[in-house]
NUSE-118140 format. One record per residue (C-alpha): residue in one letter; x, y, z. Coordinates in steps of 0.1 Angstrom, whole numbers, plus 5000, padded with zeros to 4 digits. Layout:
BEGIN
AXYZ/...
END
This chain:
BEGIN
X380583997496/X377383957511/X374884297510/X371684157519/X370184337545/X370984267581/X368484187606/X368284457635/X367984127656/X370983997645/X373084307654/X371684297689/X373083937690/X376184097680/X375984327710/X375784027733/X378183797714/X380083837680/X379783507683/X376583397686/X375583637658/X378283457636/X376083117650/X372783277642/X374083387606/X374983047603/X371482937607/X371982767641/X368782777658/X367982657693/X365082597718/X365182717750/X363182807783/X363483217777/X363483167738/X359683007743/X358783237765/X359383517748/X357883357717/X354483307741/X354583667750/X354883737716/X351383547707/X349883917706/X352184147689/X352683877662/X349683917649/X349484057609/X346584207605/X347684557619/X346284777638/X344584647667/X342885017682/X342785357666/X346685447667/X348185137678/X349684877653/X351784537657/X354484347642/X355084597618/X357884567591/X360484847592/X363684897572/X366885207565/X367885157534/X371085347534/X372385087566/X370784797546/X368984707579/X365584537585/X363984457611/X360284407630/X358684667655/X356784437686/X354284757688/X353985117681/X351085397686/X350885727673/X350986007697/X350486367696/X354586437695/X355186077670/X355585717673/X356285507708/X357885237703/X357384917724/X359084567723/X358684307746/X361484117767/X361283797786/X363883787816/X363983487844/X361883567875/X364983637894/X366483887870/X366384247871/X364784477850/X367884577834/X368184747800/X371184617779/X373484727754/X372084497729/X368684647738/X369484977738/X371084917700/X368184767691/X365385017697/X368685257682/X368085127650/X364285097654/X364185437657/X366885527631/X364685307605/X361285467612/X363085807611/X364685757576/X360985617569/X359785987575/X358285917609/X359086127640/X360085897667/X359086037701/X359685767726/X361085427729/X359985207758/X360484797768/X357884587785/X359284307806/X357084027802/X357683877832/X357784127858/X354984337840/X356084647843/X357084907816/X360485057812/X361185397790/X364385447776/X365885737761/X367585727728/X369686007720/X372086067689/X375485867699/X373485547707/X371885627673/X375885607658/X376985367680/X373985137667/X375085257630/X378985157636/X377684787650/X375384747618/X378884787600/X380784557625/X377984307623/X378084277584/X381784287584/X381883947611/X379083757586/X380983817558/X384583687572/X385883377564/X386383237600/X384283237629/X384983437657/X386183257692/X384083207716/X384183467745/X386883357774/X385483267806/X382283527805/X379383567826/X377583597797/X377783217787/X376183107815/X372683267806/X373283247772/X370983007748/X373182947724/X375982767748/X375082397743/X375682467706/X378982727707/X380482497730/X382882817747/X384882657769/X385282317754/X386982417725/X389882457747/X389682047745/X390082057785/X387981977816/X385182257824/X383882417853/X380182417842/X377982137832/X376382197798/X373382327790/X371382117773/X368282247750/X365681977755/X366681727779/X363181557781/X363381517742/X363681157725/X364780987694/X361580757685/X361480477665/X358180357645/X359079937648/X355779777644/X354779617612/X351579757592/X351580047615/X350880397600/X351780717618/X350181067613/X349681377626/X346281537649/X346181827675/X350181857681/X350881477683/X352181177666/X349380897667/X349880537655/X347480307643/X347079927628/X344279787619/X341680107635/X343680057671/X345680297686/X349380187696/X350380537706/X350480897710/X353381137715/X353581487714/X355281607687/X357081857710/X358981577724/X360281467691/X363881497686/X364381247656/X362380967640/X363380637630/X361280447609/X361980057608/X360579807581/X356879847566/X355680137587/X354080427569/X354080777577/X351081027566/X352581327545/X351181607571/X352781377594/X356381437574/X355681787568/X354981877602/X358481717612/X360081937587/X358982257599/X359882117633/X363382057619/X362981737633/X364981427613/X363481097595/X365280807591/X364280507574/X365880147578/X365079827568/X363579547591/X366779397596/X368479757603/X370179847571/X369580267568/X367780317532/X367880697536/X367180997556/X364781337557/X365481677571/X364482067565/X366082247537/X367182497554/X369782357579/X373182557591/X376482667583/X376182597546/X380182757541/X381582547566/X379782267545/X381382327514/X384482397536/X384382047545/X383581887511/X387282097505/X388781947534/X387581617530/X388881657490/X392481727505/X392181527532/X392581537571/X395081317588/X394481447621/X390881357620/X391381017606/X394080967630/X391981067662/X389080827649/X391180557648/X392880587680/X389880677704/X388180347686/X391380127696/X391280247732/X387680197734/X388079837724/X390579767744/X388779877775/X385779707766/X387979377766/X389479487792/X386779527816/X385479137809/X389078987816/X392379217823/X394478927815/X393078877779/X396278837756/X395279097728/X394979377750/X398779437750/X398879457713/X396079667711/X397479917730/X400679927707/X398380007677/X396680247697/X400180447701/X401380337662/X398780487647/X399780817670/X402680827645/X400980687614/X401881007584/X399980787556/X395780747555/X396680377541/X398280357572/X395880437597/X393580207574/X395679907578/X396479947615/X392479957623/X391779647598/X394579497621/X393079627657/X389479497643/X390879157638/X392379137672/X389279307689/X386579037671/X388778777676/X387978777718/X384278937712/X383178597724/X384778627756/X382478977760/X379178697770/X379178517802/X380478177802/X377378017806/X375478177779/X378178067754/X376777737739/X373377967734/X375478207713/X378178087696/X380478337684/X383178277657/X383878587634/X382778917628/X380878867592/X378879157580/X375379127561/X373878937557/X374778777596/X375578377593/X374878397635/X372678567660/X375278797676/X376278927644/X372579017635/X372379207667/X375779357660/X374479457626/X371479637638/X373279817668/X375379947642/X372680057621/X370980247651/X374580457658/X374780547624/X371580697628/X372380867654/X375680977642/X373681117609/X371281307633/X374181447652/X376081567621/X372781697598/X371881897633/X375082107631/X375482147591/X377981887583/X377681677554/X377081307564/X378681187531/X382181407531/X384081227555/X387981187562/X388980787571/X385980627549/X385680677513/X382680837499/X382980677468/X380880407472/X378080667479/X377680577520/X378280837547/X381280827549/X381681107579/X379080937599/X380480627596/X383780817609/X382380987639/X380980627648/X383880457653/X384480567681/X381380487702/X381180107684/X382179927713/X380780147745/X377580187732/X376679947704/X378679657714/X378079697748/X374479747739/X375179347721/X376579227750/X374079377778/X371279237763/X372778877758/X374178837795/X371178977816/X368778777790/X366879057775/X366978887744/X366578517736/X368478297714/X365078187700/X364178507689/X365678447654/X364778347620/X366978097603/X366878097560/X369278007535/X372978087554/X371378377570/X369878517608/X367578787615/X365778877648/X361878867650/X359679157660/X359879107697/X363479067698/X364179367673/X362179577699/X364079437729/X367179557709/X366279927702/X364579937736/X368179877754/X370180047727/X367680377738/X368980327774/X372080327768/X371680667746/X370180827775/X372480737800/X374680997817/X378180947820/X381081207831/X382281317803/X385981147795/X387281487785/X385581817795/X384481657832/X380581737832/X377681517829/X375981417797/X374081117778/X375580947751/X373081087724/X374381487738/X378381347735/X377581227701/X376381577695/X379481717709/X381781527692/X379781667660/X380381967668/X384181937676/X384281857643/X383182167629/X384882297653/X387882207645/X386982257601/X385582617609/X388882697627/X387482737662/X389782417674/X393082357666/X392181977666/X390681737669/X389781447702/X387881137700/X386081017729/X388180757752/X386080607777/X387780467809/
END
């Protein structure tokens, strides 16, 4: 049992949406157009150095001890008759000034915490930011217990063991900033009416490739420097993860400010092998965390099972789509329905090793026939590569996992406690589950993009001792069309709506929790067409 004290903030999310105060307990966090304006409107009242005239006082702490309830005043004054209360609300241009219930409960307990402080409250009031105009609103004693009753409500949802579902087919999702992250209606793992929200469409993974370079922080943006020249500048605002790549050093203010960002750092080797990874301390839903570390303990058939089979089909129609009269496809598609049926891990195990073998077996027949003698291709064979497409194969993959780390770290999951790869040899194991199935429509046919429209060039390798690796130029080529590809918006196999493959990687995170927090009652892969 949890008796902290419960944020009065949290209890007007309550008001809104059991379940996006079960999200916000959860430490879920998002960015949003409202969210940032009301945090810009805030730039005054957040100030901590009290009163700002005679009488009139900001961002001041309150608490009720009895409730177990804290919270934050925007503003208050002292009049002749007691306190006034003021907070401030951002609404869209369009909206009306409307006062809602989660409001209302809000100032409720305001004024029920200054009260058992020994203040008199005499009014409570809301400024709307963004029609300017000042709205008073009467408290009187039953939104004082109805605010008391949700405090109790609101600490008894925290403290359950599942996670409430998401509201069914409500208005209230559509504004709502927590949407891209709840994922409402496609738990239901069925096509949507709505397109999803997405937090920061303009935001970017970006890598740090150049070798020497050194990266650092000045006025809000990421510069990079070799040898006292400037390669770049990016606002840090525009960050959504960092990948680091060979000998390329980053400035500790420079880390530091990523953290507080929440923003991700990856580091990989020049030839793409992912030495480790950085986030903030203080990511979410650390039960369902330990619920999966359980879960991955006892194992997780369906999961394993879903992996499997949305990789198959995605191979298939990769193969497919060069030559529908390739002589594997048939057999594929028989694995792809065994392993429906398969009741044994070592089973779903075997039946990929077997799929793989088929798959790499025609991989060749993926580049154009007159690009073949340029690119031989006679085996899958993993580090170090014997030949150049398995050194772009190799890095490709390396730049999913990455992604497929970012995806899972952003929602709380564990990268290393997965449920068809063993963590015993200490790699992420759950990453390197959720990848499966996006090997061959992104990283693949990243491989195969860049070898048939000659983005790449077969002289762009280094030959030594049995071994292949791509030089600078061609390593860039490489993550510049695997970022593409990322941010390419496809329909959605499942839920209907548009997204990039970076935000379906994300979803398919998030399914996962889903379907570990209790949410979903499965599990479903990602099948393109």
């Amino acid at each position: 049992m949890d008796d902290d004290p419960i944020p009065i903030s949290l209890v007007a999310n309550y008001m809104f949406c059991p379940r996006r105060a079960w999200l916000e307990a959860a430490g879920e966090r998002v960015d949003s157009a409202q969210i940032a304006q009301g945090d810009y409107d805030h730039r005054i009242v957040d100030r901590t150095g009290g009163a700002a005239d005679a009488g009139e006082y900001q961002a001041i702490n309150i608490r009720h001890e009895q409730w177990g309830v804290i919270g934050r005043l925007d503003a208050a004054r002292m009049a002749d008759d007691g306190v006034v209360i003021r907070e401030y609300k951002a609404t869209p241009v369009k909206r009306a000034m409307i006062v809602t219930d989660a409001m209302r409960t809000q100032l409720a307990l305001q004024t029920a915490c200054l009260e058992s402080m020994g203040y008199r409250v005499a009014r409570t009031e809301i400024f709307f930011t963004t029609h300017h105009r000042n709205v008073v609103v009467d408290i009187g004693a039953e939104d004082i217990e109805r605010a008391r009753i949700a405090v109790e409500e609101t600490r008894a949802l925290i403290n359950a063991d599942t996670a409430p579902d998401p509201l069914d087919d409500s208005p209230r999702c559509l504004r709502c900033s927590h949407v891209g992250i709840c994922l409402p209606e496609e738990r239901k793992l069925t096509a949507v009416s709505r397109r999803i929200m997405v937090t920061s469409p303009d935001n970017q993974v970006t890598h740090l490739a150049t070798p020497g370079a050194r990266a650092y922080s000045k006025a809000g943006r990421m510069v990079v420097s070799k040898n006292g020249e400037e390669l770049a500048s990016v606002p840090l605002d525009t960050i959504q993860g960092l990948q680091v790549h060979g000998n390329t050093d980053l400035s500790s203010g420079l880390m530091r400010e990523l953290m507080w960002r929440n923003v991700p750092i990856l580091w990989c080797s020049g030839t793409g092998q992912l030495y480790g990874w950085a986030t903030s301390s203080y990511g979410p839903n650390g039960e369902q965390r330990v619920d999966q570390h359980v879960a991955s303990h006892e194992g997780r058939l369906g999961l394993a099972r879903e992996f499997i089979i949305a990789k198959v089909h995605n191979q298939s129609v990769l193969l497919r789509r060069s030559d529908r009269t390739n002589p594997v496809l048939d057999r594929l598609r028989g694995i792809e329905r065994t392993v429906r049926n398969a009741n044994r891990w070592q089973d779903v195990l075997g039946l990929e090793g077997e799929a793989a073998s088929l798959y790499f077996s025609q991989f060749g027949q993926l580049i154009k026939p007159e690009r073949r003698d340029d690119w031989v291709w006679k085996a899958r064979m993993r580090r170090p590569a014997p030949d150049r497409l398995n050194a772009l194969l190799d890095y490709a993959y390396s730049l999913l996992l990455a992604d497929c780390i970012r995806a899972l770290v952003s929602c709380g999951l564990d990268p290393h406690a997965g449920f068809l790869h063993s963590s015993k040899r200490n790699k992420p194991a759950l990453a390197l589950d959720l990848m499966e199935e996006f090997r061959a429509p992104v990283a693949d046919s990243v491989v195969q993009t860049v070898v048939n429209n000659g983005e790449v060039s077969s002289q762009g390798f280094v030959f030594a001792l049995g071994s292949v690796r791509m030089d600078d130029a061609t390593r860039k080529a490489l993550i510049g069309a695997y970022e593409r590809r990322m941010q390419t918006e496809l329909t959605h196999p499942l839920f209907g709506y548009k997204a990039s493959w970076r935000r379906i990687v994300e979803i398919q995170a998030r399914l996962i929790l889903g379907y570990l927090d209790g949410t979903q009652s499965a599990y479903r892969g990602i099948r393109i067409r």
